[in-house]
C-alpha positions in Angstrom: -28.5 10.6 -7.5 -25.1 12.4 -6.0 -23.3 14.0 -9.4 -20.2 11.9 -10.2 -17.4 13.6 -9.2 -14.0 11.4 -10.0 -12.9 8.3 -10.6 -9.6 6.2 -10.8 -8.2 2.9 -11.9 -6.6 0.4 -9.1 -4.2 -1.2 -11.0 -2.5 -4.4 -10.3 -1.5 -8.0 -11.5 -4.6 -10.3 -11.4 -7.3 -7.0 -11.7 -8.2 -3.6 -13.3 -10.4 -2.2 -11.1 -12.6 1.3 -12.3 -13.8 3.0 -9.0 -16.1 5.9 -9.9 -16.7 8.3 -6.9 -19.9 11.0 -6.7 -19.2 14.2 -4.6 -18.8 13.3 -0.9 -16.1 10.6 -2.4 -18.0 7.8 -2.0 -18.2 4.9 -4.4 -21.0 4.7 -6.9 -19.9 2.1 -9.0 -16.9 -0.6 -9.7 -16.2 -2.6 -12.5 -13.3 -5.3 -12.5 -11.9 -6.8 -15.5 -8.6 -9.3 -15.4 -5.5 -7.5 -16.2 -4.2 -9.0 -19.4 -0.7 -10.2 -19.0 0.2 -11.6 -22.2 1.4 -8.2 -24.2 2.0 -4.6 -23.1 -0.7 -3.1 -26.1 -3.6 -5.7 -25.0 -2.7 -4.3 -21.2 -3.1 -0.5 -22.7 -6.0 -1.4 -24.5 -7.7 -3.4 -21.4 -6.6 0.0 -19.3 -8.0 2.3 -21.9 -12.2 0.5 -22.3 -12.2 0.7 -18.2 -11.5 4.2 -18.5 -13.9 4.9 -21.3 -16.2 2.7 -18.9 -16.1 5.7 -16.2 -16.5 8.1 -18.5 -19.8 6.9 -20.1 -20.9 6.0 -16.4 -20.3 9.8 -15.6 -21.6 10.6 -19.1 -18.6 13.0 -19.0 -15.8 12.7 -21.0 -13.3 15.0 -19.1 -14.0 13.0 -16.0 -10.6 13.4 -13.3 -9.6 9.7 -13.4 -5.7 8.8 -12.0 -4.4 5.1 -11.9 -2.9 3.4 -9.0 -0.2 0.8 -10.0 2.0 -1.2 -7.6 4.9 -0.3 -9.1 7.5 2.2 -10.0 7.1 5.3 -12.4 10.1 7.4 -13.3 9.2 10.8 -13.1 11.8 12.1 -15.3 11.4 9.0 -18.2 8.2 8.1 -17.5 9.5 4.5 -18.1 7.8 1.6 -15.4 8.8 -0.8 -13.5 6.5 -3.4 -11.9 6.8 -7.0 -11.2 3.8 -8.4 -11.7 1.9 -6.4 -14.9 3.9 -6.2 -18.2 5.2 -2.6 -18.5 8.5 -2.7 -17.0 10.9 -0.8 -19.3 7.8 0.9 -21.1 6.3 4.6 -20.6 2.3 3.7 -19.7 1.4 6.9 -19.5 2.7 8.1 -23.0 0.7 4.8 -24.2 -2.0 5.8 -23.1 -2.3 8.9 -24.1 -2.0 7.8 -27.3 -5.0 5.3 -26.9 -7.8 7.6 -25.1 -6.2 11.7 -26.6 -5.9 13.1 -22.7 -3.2 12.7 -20.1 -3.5 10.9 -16.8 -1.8 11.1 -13.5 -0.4 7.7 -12.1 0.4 7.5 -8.2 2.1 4.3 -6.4 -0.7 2.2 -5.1 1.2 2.7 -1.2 1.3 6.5 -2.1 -2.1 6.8 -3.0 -3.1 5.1 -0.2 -1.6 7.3 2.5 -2.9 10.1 0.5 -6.6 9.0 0.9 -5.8 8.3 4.6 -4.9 11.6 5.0 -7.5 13.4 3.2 -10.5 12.5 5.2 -8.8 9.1 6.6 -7.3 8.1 9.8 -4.4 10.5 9.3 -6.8 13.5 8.3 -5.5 17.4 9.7 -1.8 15.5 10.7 1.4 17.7 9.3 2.4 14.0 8.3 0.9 10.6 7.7 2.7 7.6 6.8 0.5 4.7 5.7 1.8 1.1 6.0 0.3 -1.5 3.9 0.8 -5.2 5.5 -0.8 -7.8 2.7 0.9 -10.0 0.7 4.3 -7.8 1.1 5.0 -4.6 2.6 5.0 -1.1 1.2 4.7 2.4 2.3 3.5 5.8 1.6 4.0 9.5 2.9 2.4 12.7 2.4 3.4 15.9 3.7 1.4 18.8 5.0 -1.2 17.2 2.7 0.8 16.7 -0.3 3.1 13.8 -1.7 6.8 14.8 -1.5 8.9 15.0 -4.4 10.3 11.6 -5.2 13.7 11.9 -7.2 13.6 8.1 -8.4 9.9 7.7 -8.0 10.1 5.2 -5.2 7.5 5.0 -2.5 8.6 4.5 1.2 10.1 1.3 -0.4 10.1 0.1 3.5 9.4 -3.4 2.9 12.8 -4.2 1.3 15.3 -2.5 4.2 17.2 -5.0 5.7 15.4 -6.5 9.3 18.1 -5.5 11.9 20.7 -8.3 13.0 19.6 -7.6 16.6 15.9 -8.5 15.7 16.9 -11.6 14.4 19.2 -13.0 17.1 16.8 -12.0 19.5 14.6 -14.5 17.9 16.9 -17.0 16.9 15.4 -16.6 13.4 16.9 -17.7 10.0 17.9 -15.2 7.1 15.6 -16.0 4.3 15.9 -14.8 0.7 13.2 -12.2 -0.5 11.6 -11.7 -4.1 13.4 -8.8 -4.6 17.0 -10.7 -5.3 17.9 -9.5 -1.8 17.9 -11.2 1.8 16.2 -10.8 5.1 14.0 -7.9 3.7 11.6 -6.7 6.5 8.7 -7.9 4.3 10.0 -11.4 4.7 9.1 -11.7 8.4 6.2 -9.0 9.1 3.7 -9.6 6.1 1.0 -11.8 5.6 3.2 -14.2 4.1 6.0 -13.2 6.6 4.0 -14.2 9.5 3.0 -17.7 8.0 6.3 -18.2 7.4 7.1 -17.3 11.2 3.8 -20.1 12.1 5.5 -22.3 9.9 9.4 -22.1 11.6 7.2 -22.2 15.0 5.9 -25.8 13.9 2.6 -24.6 14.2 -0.4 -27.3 12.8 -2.1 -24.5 11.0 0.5 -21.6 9.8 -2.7 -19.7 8.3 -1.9 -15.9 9.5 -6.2 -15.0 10.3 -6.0 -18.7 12.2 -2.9 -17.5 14.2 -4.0 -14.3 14.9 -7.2 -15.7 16.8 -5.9 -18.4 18.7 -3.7 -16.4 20.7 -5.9 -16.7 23.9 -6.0 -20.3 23.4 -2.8 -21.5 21.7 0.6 -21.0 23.6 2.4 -21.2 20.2 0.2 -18.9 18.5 1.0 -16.7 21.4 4.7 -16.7 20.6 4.4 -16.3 17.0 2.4 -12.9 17.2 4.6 -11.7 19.8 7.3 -12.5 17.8 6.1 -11.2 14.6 4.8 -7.7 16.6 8.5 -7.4 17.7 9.7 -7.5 14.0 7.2 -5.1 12.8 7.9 -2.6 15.9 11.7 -3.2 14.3 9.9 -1.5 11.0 8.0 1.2 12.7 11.1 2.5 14.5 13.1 2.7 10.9 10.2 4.9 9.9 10.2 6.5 12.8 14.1 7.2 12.9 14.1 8.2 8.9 10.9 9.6 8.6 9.1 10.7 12.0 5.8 10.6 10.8 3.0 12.4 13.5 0.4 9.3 12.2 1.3 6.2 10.9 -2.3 4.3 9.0 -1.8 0.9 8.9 -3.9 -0.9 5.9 -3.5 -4.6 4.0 -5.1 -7.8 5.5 -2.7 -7.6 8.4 -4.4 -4.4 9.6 -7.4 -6.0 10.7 -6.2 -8.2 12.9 -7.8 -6.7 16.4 -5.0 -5.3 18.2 -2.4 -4.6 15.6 -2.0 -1.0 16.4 -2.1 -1.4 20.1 0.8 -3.8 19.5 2.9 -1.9 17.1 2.8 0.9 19.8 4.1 -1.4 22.9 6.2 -2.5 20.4 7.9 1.0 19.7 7.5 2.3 23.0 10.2 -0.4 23.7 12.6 0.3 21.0 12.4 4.3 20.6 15.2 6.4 20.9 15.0 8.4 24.0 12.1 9.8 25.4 10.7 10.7 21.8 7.3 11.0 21.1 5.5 8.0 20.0 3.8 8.4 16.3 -0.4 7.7 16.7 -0.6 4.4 15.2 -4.1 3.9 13.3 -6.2 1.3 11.0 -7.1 2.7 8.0 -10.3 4.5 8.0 -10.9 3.9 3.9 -10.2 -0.2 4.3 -9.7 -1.6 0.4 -11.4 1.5 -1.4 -8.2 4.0 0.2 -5.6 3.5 -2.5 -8.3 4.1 -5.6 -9.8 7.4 -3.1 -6.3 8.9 -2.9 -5.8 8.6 -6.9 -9.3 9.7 -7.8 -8.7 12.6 -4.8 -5.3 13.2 -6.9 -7.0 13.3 -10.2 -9.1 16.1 -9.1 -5.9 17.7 -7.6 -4.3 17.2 -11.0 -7.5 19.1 -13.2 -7.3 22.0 -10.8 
């Protein structure tokens, strides 16, 4: 059996998941528990056993370990801020070093991700990745040269909550609806997984499901429309990135990602929008699928011991 090499914690609201990785990073063994959401100390203590849990598995207590959390960490305060696990306004890491005696790393989930993806991932020997995640919301990541960039309020490529672009929606005659986030017309609001059912839904479509959409395009002239539509919104996000960021690789990861021809359309997409003659980003699926963000903390948490 392939020596345990690392592991890490995917943190988020409904799960705690331990990933433990051997050598040639690949995974030996998961354990999900539900994340408790009643108190922050039953949430530390729930965080702490699955991190004891990788230890014992690797029968090594100095085992790297880093947590990926959908969230926000302050790197000056320490203090989080997350909507869906009960820790905003409290310093995890401090809490937990209480609980287990050592010091952990914690990454953004989107971060991590884009960090696995370019460490051996679709982005792997680019001077810059940018990894996309299209589930539920939107969220982004960058690394650098192979390293994350300094952060000066701890954000992630927050790219989900710019505004869509007024142009965008007239094209579309499309409505301005209000996001989770307090604001309206976020970009996450038309060009996730639930963005796009709410574009099947605005089209009249019988079945709004986004996986049911997606694969009656050849068949259904309103399914058509819809991804058309929603591949012109994203291409809308992809040039933002491009314009503010100019990434050489963009990895594209969530449920959205594995619809067939996402990237193909994301690149006709911003062909037609780009500034210029510049040169198009490479526009990939992630190689890592749902294991990338808990590689690129557990890659990090080796990164961290050395």
């Amino acid at each position: 059996m392939a020596a345990m090499n690392c592991g890490a914690i995917d943190l988020g609201g409904t799960k705690i998941e331990a990933r433990l990785f051997d050598e040639a990073m690949a995974t030996v063994e998961t354990r999900r528990i539900p994340t408790p959401r009643d108190s922050f100390d039953n949430f530390i203590a729930a965080l702490a056993g699955q991190i004891r849990w990788l230890e014992q598995q690797a029968d090594d207590p100095t085992l790297p370990v880093a947590i990926s959390i959908a969230g926000v960490i302050d790197p000056q305060t320490g203090i989080a801020t997350a909507s869906n696990i009960p820790v905003s306004g409290r310093g995890i890491a401090k809490a937990l070093e209480a609980e287990i005696g050592r010091d952990l790393p914690l990454i953004n989930d989107c971060m991590a991700f884009a960090y696995s993806e370019a460490h051996g991932g679709a982005g792997d020997g680019a001077e810059s990745v940018m990894g996309i995640i299209l589930g539920t919301g939107v969220g982004g990541g960058l690394v650098e040269r192979g390293r994350l960039p300094h952060r000066h309020a701890g954000l992630a490529v927050e790219i989900g909550h710019i505004g869509m672009p007024a142009r965008a929606l007239a094209r579309h005659d499309l409505p301005i609806w209000q996001c989770g986030c307090g604001r309206v017309a976020c970009l996450e609001n038309y060009v996730s997984g639930t963005g796009l059912r709410r574009l099947a839904e605005w089209a009249g479509l019988a079945n709004p499901d986004p996986e049911h959409v997606a694969a009656s395009v050849a068949d259904d002239p309103g399914a058509a429309r819809v991804m058309d539509i929603w591949a012109d919104l994203a291409g809308e996000m992809v040039y933002t990135a491009q314009l503010l960021l100019d990434p050489e690789v963009i990895v594209l990861g969530g449920g959205l990602s594995n619809i067939p021809d996402v990237p193909q359309r994301l690149t006709d997409a911003l062909s037609r929008l780009r500034l210029g003659n510049s040169r198009l980003p490479a526009i990939r699926r992630a190689v890592h699928g749902d294991s990338a963000g808990a590689r690129g903390a557990a890659l990090m948490a080796k990164a961290y011991r050395a």
